[in-house]
C-alpha positions as CSV (number, residue, x, y, z in Angstrom):
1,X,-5.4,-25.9,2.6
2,X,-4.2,-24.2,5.7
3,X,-7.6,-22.3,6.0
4,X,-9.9,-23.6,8.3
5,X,-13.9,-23.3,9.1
6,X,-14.3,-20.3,11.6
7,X,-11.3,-18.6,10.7
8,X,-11.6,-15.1,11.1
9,X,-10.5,-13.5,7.8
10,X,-9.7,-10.4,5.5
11,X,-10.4,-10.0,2.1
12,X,-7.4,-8.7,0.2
13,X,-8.6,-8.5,-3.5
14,X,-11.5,-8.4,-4.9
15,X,-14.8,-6.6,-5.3
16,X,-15.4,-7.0,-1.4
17,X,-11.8,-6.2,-0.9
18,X,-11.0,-4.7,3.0
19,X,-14.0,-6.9,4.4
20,X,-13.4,-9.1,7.4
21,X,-15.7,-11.7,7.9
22,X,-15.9,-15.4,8.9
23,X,-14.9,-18.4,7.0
24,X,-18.6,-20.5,6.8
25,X,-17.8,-23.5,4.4
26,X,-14.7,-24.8,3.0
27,X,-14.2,-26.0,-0.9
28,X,-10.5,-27.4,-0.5
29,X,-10.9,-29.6,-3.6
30,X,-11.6,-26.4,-6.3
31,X,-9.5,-24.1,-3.5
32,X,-12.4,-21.6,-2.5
33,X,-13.9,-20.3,1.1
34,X,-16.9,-19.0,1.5
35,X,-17.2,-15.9,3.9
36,X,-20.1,-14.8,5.7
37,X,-21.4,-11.6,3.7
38,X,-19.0,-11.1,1.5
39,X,-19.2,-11.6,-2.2
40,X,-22.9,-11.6,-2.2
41,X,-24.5,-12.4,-5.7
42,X,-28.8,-12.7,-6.4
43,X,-30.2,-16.5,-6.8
44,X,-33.5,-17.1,-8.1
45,X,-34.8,-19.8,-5.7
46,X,-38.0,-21.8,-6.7
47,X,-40.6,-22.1,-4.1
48,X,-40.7,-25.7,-2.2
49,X,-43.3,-25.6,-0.2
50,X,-46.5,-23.3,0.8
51,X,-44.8,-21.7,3.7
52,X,-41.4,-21.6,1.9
53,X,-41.1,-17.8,-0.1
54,X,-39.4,-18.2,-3.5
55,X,-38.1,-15.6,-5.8
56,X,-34.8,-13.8,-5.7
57,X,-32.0,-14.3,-2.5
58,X,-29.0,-13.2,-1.6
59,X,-26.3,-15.7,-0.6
60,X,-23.0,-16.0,0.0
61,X,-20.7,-16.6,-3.5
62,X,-17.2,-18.8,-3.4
63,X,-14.1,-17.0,-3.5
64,X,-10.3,-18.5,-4.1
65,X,-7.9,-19.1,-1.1
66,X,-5.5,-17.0,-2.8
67,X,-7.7,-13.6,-2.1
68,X,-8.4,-14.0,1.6
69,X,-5.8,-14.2,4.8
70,X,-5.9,-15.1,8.2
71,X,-6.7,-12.0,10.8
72,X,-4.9,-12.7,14.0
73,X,-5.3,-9.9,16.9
74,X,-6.1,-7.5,14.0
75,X,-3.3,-8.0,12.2
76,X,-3.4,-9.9,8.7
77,X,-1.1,-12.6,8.6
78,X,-0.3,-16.1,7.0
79,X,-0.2,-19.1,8.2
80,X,2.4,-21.6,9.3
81,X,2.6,-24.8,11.6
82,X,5.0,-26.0,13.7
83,X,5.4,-28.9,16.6
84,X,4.5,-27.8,20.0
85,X,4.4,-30.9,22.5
86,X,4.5,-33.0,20.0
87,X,1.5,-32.2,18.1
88,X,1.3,-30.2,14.9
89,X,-0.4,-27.0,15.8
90,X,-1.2,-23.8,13.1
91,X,0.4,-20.8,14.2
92,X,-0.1,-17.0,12.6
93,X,3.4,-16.1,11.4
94,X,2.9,-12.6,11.9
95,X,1.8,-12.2,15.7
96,X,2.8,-16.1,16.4
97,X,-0.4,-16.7,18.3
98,X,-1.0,-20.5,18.3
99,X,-4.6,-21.1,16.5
């Protein structure tokens, strides 16, 4: 998965689609990102302690790799890697910037 934690990223299909956030958690084994506030769905979340509130939240919901790309100097572009001083380095194919 060429999609890394704190990857800044657009949505491009979807419910949420057009909304740029950052990448929170990766899921590479079942191929989904989670992106900080988008596809938020309502949990019911029991109470664990005195000082801890239950009842309904809102958190963040999985989405699949194939719905989200890589924003690179506010342009949307994929993702490619190449060898630069003899190290493997991820490079936006788009603008090239080196990430």
């Amino acid at each position: 998965m060429r999609l890394k934690k704190d990857d800044t990223d657009k949505i491009i299909d979807g419910k949420d689609k057009g909304r740029t956030g950052k990448i929170i958690k990766v899921d590479p084994e079942n191929e989904r990102v989670y992106v900080q506030g988008a596809n938020m769905v309502m949990k019911t979340q029991k109470k664990r302690t005195q000082q801890d509130k239950g009842g309904i939240v809102e958190i963040e919901a999985p989405i699949h790799v194939s719905n989200v790309q890589l924003v690179s100097k506010d342009k949307v572009s994929r993702i490619g890697y190449r060898i630069e001083n003899g190290k493997k380095v991820r490079y936006a194919k788009k603008t090239g910037e080196v990430l």
